[in-house]
C-alpha positions in Angstrom: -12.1 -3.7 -23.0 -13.0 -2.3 -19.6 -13.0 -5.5 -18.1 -9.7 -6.4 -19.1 -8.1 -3.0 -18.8 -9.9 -2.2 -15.1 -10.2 -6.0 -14.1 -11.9 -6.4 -10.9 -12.2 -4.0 -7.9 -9.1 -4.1 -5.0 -10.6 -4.9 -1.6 -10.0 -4.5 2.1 -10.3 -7.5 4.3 -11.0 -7.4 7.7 -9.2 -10.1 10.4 -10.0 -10.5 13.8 -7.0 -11.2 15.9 -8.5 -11.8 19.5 -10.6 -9.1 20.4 -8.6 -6.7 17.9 -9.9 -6.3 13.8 -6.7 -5.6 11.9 -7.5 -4.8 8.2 -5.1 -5.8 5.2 -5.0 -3.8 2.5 -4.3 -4.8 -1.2 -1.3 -4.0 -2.7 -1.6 -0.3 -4.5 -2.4 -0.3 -8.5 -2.8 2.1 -10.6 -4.2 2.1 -14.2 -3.1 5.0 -17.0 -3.6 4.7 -20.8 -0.9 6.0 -23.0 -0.8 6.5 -27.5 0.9 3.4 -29.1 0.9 0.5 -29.9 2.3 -3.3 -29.7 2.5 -6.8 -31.7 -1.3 -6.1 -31.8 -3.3 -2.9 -31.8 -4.0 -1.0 -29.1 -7.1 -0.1 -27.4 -9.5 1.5 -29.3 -8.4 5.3 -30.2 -5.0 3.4 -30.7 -3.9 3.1 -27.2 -1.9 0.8 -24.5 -2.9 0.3 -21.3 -0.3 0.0 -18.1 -0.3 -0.3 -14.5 2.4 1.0 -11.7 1.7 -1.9 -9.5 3.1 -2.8 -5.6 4.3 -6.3 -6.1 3.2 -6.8 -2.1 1.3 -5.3 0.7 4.3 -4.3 3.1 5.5 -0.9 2.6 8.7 -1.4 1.6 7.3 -3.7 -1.3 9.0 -3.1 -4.8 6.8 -1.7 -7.6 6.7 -2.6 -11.0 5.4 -0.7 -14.0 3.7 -2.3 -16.9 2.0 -1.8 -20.5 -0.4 -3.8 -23.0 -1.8 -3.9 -26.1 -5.2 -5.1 -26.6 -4.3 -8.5 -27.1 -0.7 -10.5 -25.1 1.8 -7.9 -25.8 3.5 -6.4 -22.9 6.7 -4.8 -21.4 7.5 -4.1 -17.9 10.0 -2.8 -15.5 10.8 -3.5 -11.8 11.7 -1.2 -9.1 12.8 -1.2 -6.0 10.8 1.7 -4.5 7.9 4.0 -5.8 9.7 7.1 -6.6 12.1 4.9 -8.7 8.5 3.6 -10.3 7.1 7.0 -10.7 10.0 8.3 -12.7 9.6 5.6 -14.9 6.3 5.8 -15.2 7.3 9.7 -16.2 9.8 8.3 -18.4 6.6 6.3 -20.4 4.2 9.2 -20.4 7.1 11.8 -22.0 8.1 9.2 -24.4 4.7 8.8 -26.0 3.4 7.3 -28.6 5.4 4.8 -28.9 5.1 1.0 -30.0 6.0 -1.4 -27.3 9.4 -2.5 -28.4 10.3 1.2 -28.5 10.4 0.9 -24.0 13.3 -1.0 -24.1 15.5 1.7 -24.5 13.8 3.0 -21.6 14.7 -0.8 -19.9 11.5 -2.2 -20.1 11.7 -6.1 -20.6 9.2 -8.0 -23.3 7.0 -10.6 -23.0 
């Protein structure tokens, strides 16, 4: 699963503009693991894997937080800014275990 969970690694690329090398950056992800479960089982040891992602590269990007079974089953949640993100990724962590449907109390949409 590590390929799907972990997917490939974020890089850097370098630009030169005239005589200046300006670098842009990915947008920031981040990968947790959380007990549950969704229209298909988890990862193995019964868990879902999420992200809190930055939808773009500027800093005032929106975020968006999202979680997966093994297989297609996934909710998600926008947000406007990262500590909005981060208290719903709280939100997630606290509310464990949990099968997928469960998050949209928390107002996680389903896909």
């Amino acid at each position: 699963m590590r390929t799907v969970i972990a997917g490939k690694p974020s890089h850097h690329r370098a630009k030169h503009v005239g005589d200046q090398i300006i670098v842009a950056h990915d947008p920031v992800h981040t990968l947790f693991l959380v007990p549950g479960t969704g229209p298909n089982p988890g990862v193995p040891g019964n868990y879902l894997h999420g992200s809190m992602l930055q939808l773009r590269a500027e800093p005032e990007s929106p975020w968006a937080v999202h979680v997966h079974d093994s297989d297609d089953g996934m909710a998600f949640c926008d947000a406007p800014t990262i500590a909005e993100a981060l208290a719903k990724l709280q939100e997630v962590l606290e509310s464990a275990p949990f099968t997928l449907d469960e998050l949209s109390g928390l107002g996680f949409a389903l896909k």
